[in-house]
N, C-alpha and C positions, 0 to 999 in steps of 0.2 A: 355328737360331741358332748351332748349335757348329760349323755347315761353313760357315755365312757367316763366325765369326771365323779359323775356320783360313788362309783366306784373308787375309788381314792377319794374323795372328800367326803365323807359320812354327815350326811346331816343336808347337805344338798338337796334344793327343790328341785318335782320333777319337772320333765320339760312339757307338759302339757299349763304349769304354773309359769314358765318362762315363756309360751308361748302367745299367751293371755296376755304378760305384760307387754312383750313385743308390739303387740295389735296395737296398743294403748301410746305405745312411743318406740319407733324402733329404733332409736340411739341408747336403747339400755344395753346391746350386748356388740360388743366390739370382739372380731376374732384374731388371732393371732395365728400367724404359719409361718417357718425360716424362709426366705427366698428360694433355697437351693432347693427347698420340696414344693415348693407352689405352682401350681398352674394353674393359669388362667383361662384353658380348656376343660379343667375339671378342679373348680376350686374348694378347697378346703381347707379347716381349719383346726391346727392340731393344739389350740388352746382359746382361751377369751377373758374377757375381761367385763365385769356384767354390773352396771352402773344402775341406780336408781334416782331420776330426778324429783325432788321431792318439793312438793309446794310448804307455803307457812303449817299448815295443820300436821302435812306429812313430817318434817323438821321437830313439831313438840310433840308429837307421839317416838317419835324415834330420843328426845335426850330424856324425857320421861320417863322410855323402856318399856313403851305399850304398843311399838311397831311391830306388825307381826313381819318379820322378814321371810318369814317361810310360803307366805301366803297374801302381798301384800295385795291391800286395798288400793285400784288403779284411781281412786278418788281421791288417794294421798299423793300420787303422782304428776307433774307436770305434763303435759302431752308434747310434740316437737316442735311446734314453734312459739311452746311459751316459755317465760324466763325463770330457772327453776329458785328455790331459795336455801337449797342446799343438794350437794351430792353425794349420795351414800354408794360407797363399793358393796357391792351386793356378793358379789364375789369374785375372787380371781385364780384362775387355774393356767399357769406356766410354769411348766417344771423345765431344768435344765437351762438351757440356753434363753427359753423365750423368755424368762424372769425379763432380760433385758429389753424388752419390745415394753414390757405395761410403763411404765415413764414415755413413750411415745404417745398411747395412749390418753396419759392424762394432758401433753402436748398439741392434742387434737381436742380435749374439750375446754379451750381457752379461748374460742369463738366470744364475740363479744356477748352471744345469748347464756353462754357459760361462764363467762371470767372472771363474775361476780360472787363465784355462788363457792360457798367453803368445801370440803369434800370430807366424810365420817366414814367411819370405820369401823369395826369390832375385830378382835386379833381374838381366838380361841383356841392357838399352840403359841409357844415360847417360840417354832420360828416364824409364825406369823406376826406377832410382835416385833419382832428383829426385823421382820422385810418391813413392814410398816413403817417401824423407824428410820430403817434405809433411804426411804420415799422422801423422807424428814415430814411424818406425821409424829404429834406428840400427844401423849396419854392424856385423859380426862380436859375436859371444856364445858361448858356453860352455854344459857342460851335464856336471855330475858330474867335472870334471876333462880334457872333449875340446871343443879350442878347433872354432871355426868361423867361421874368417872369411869364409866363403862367404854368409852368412844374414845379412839382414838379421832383428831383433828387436823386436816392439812387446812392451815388458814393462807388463804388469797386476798386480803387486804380488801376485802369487798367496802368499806367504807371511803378508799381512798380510790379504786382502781385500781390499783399496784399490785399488777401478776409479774411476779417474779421469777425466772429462769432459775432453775437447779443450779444455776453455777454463779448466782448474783444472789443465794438463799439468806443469806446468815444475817440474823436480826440478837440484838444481844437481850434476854432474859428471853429467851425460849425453851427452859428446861432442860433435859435430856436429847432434844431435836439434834438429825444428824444433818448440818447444813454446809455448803460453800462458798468461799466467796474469793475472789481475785485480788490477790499480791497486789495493792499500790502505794505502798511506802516503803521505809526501810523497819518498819517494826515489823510488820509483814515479812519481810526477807526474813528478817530474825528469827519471824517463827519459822519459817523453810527451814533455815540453814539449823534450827534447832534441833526439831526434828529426826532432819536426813543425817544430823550426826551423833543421834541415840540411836538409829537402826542402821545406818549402813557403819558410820564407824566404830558406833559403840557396841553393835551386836553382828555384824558380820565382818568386823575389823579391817573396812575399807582403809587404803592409806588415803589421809588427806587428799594431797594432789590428785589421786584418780576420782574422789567423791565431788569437788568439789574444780570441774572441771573448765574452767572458762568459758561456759556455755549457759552460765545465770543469769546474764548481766542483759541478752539478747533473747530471752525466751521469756512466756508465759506463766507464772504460779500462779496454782491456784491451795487454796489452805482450806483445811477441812476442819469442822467444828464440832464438837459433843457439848450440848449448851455453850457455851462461852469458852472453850478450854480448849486449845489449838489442840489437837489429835492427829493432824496425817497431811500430807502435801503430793501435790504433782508435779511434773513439769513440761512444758508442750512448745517444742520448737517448730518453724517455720518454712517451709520448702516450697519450690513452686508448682508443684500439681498435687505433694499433702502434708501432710502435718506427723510431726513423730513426739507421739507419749510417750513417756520416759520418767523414770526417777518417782515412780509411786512407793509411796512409804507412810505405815500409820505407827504411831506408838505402840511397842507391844504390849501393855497394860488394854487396850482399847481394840484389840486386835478383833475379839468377838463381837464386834457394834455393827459390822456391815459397812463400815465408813468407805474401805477400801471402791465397794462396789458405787456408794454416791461419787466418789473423787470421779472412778472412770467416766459414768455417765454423763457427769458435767464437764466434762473434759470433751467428751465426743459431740454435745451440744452446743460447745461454743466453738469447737471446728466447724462444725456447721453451717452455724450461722457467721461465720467470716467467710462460707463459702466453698469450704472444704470438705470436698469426697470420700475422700481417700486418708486413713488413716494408717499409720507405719510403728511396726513397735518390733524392739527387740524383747522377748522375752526368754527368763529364766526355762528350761526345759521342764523342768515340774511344776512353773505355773501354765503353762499351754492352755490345760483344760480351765484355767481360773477367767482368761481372756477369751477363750471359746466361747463364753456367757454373753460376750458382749457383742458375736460375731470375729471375731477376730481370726482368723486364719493363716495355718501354715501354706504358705503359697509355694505353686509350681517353680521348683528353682531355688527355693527358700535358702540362703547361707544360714551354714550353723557358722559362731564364732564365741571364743572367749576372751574375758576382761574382769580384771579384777576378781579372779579366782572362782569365776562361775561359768556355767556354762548358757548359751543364749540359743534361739532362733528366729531369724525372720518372720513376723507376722504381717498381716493387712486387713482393714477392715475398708467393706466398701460400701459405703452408706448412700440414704435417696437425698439429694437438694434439698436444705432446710427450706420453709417455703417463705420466710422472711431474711433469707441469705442479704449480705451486705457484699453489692458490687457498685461499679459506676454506672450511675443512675439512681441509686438511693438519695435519699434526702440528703446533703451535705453535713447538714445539723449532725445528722444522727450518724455520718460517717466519725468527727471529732469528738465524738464523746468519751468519757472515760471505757477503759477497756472491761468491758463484761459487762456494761452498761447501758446497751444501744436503746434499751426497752424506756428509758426516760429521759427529761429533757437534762442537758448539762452544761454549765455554769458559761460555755460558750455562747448559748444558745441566751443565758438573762444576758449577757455582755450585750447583744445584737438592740437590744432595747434601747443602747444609749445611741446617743446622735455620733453620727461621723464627723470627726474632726479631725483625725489625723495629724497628733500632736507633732510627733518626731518630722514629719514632714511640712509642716506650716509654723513649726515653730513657737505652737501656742497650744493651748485646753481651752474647753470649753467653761 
């Protein structure tokens, strides 16, 4: 697998160097394979995703710029069950569809022995940049006083704990970061409804009525961000065995950012974790291959149909049990929390702190 990507990624270590590291900690290489080619009679893996845990010394060799990443030192490395102090993508090879799988990836290293630790980066093409941003990693960071503008950054709030869900991202002055975050106001609608009507009516001259179809008011947004600057929306309604995507749309000014691909992904992770498998979409026939990335498939049976002067087909994506799914049996706390929010405490939850009195029925406050 590591001499087939060296072949496409020039510059890549070989794997007598990735093997070495392995010994040393074998959570640095995580593989990736589509389901439908997997087995588990003969496993393999037709991509990976190649992490370095790095202790304090490893951290200021790397923003310094004296990491050797082609050849690292296992003394700069944390071993497996130590806590590491930061984590550098070492490398990632997913072409095609698998792009969608490394966000899973970094889903799996949010264990508590990792969820502290930031995650760096170097981008060395224009579309590795762009994917990076996609991530919502943001250019140049610091570290005790030594700038680096070399690295990109995915910060995880390691001084607070606050690991964040791709679809709970959006923090305001985070530069060019491509982040998202869940519709709960009406200034929030505003920017949906803004949005979906520069690109579906303003550039594919949806009529009102059909863009804006009485199906807002009962579903899920979610709002996609470029720094601070609302760029793109979803929308995700609710059925009783899945969930249907629907109504993705970015600004076209913003179109080349990748935003499109964060929307989905946070989209398909907070179905998830509401417990849902099974996702449903109608898509445009020439974006097919767009949704294919994310898993999505034309199903046995599949209806074509049209609306609003395009032409559609049935898709489905079937995805594994998020593994902190929210059903009954969950914490109750955490089932009333604001929505896209289960990962913190919420404002129900300080309410519980004051004493039971039970005004409206005793007739009094405390």
């Amino acid at each position: 697998m590591i001499e087939k990507a060296r072949r496409e990624l020039p510059g890549l270590t070989g794997a007598d160097v990735v093997h070495r590291v392995l010994s040393h900690n074998p959570d640095v290489l995580w593989a990736l394979a589509r389901r439908d080619r997997y087995s588990a009679a003969d496993p393999k893996g037709e991509g990976f995703v190649a992490l370095l845990p790095l202790n304090e010394a490893g951290l200021e060799q790397l923003v310094r710029g004296t990491f050797d990443a082609s050849n690292p030192d296992t003394s700069l490395l944390t071993t497996q069950s130590e806590k590491p102090a930061a984590i550098y993508v070492w490398a990632i090879h997913a072409l095609g569809t698998l792009a969608g799988a490394v966000p899973l990836v970094f889903e799996k290293i949010s264990s508590p022995l990792y969820q502290d630790a930031d995650l760096y980066a170097r981008a060395v093409t224009i579309d590795g940049h762009r994917f990076l941003e996609a991530l919502g990693f943001v250019q140049g960071t610091s570290w005790r006083g030594h700038a680096a503008p070399h690295l990109h950054v995915y910060k995880r709030s390691a001084e607070t704990g606050d690991v964040r869900p791709i679809y709970d991202s959006y923090r305001q002055g985070t530069g060019k970061a491509l982040t998202v975050s869940v519709a709960r106001s009406m200034e929030d609608l505003a920017r949906v409804i803004s949005i979906r009507s520069a690109v579906y009516i303003g550039e594919q001259t949806c009529p009102y009525d059909e863009e804006f179809d009485g199906n807002d008011l009962s579903a899920t947004h979610l709002v996609g961000y470029i720094g601070d600057e609302p760029a793109g929306c979803l929308r995700i309604r609710y059925f009783a065995d899945f969930a249907k995507v629907e109504r993705l749309a970015v600004r076209q000014e913003f179109r080349s950012s990748r935003l499109s691909f964060q929307l989905v992904r946070a989209a398909i992770d907070l179905c998830r974790v509401k417990g849902y498998r099974r996702l449903y979409g109608h898509a445009q026939k020439r974006l097919v291959p767009f949704w294919g990335r994310f898993g999505f498939k034309v199903f046995d049976g599949a209806q074509e149909l049209v609306f609003s002067d395009f032409d559609y087909v049935e898709m489905v994506l079937e995805t594994e049990r998020h593994p902190e799914a929210i059903s009954i049996g969950t914490d109750p706390y955490r089932i009333i929390r604001p929505e896209g929010r289960w990962h913190r405490p919420g404002v129900l939850e300080s309410s519980a702190q004051r004493a039971v009195t039970r005004p409206s029925v005793d007739g009094k406050a405390a």
